[in-house]
C-alpha positions as CSV (number, residue, x, y, z in Angstrom):
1,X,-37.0,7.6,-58.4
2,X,-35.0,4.5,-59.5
3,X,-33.1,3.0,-56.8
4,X,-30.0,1.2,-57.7
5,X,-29.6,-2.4,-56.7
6,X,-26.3,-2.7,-54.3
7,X,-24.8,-6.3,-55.2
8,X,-25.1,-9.1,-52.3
9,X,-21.1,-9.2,-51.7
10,X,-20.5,-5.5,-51.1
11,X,-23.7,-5.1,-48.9
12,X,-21.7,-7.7,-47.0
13,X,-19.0,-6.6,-47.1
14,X,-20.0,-3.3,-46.2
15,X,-22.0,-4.3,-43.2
16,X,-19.0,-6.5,-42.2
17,X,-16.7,-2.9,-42.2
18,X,-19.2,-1.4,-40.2
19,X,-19.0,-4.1,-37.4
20,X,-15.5,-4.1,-37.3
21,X,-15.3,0.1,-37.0
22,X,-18.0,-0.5,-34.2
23,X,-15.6,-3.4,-32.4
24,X,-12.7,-1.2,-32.8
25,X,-14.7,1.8,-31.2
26,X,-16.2,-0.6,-28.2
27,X,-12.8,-1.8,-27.7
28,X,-11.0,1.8,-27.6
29,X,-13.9,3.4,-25.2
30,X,-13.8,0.3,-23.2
31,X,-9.8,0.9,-22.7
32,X,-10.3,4.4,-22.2
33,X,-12.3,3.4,-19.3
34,X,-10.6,0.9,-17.9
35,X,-7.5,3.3,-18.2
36,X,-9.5,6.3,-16.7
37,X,-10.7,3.5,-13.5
38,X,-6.9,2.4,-12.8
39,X,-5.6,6.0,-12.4
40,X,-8.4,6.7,-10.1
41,X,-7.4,3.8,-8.4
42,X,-4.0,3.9,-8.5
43,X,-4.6,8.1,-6.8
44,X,-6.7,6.6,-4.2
45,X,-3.6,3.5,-3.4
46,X,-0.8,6.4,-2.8
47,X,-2.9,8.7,-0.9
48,X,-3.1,5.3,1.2
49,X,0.4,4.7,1.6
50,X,0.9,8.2,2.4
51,X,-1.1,8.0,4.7
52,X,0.3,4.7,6.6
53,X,3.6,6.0,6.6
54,X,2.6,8.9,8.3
55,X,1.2,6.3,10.7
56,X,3.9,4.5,11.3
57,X,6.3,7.2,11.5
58,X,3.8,8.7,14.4
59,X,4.0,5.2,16.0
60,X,7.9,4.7,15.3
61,X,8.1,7.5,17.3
62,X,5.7,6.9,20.1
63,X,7.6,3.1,20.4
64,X,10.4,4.9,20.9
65,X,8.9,7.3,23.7
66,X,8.0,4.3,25.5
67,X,10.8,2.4,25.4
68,X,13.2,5.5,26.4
69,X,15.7,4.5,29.1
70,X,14.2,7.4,31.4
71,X,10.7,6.3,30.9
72,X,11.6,2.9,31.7
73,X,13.3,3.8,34.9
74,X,10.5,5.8,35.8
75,X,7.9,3.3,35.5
76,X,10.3,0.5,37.0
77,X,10.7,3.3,40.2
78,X,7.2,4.2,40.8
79,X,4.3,2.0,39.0
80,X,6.7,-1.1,40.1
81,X,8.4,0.0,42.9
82,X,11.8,-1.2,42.1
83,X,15.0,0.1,43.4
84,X,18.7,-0.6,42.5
85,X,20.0,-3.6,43.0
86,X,22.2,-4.2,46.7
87,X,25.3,-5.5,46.3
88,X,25.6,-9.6,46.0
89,X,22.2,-9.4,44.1
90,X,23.7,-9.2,41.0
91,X,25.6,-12.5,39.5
92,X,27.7,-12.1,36.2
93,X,28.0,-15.7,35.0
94,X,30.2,-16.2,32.0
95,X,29.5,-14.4,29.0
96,X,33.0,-14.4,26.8
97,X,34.8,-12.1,29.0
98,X,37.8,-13.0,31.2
99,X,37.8,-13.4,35.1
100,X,40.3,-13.9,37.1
């Protein structure tokens, strides 16, 4: 069997088509990857901010449970024992309107 002798250029530049096909291919799987990794990411960040908007919706509403004017009378009547105000307590002292 004779065996042909390949010239030292195109062995060259032969082996330096192969590296390149092989960057290219590195590169590509490696973007694949990295694309694949940023839209798992990306799922996990909205089922997050789903999920904290849920939670502050459920404490939106429980703020405004506890600041209710009926809540806030309640607790004022029987945790502090406050009743409405006898007359004379009460002072209005100038706030833009007109007294006469």
């Amino acid at each position: 069997m004779i065996r042909k002798k390949i010239p030292r250029r195109q062995a060259i530049l032969g082996l330096a088509v192969l590296v390149l096909t092989l960057l290219i291919l590195t590169f590509y799987l490696r973007h694949l990857t990295e694309t694949a990794r940023l839209g798992l990411v990306q799922r996990d960040l909205e089922v997050r901010l789903i999920r904290l908007r849920d939670e502050v919706k459920a404490l939106e509403a429980k703020k405004a449970e506890l600041l209710s004017l009926a809540r806030v009378e309640t607790v004022a009547r029987q945790d502090l024992r406050l009743d409405d105000p006898e007359a004379g307590q009460v002072i209005f002292e100038g706030g833009g309107g007109t007294h006469k």
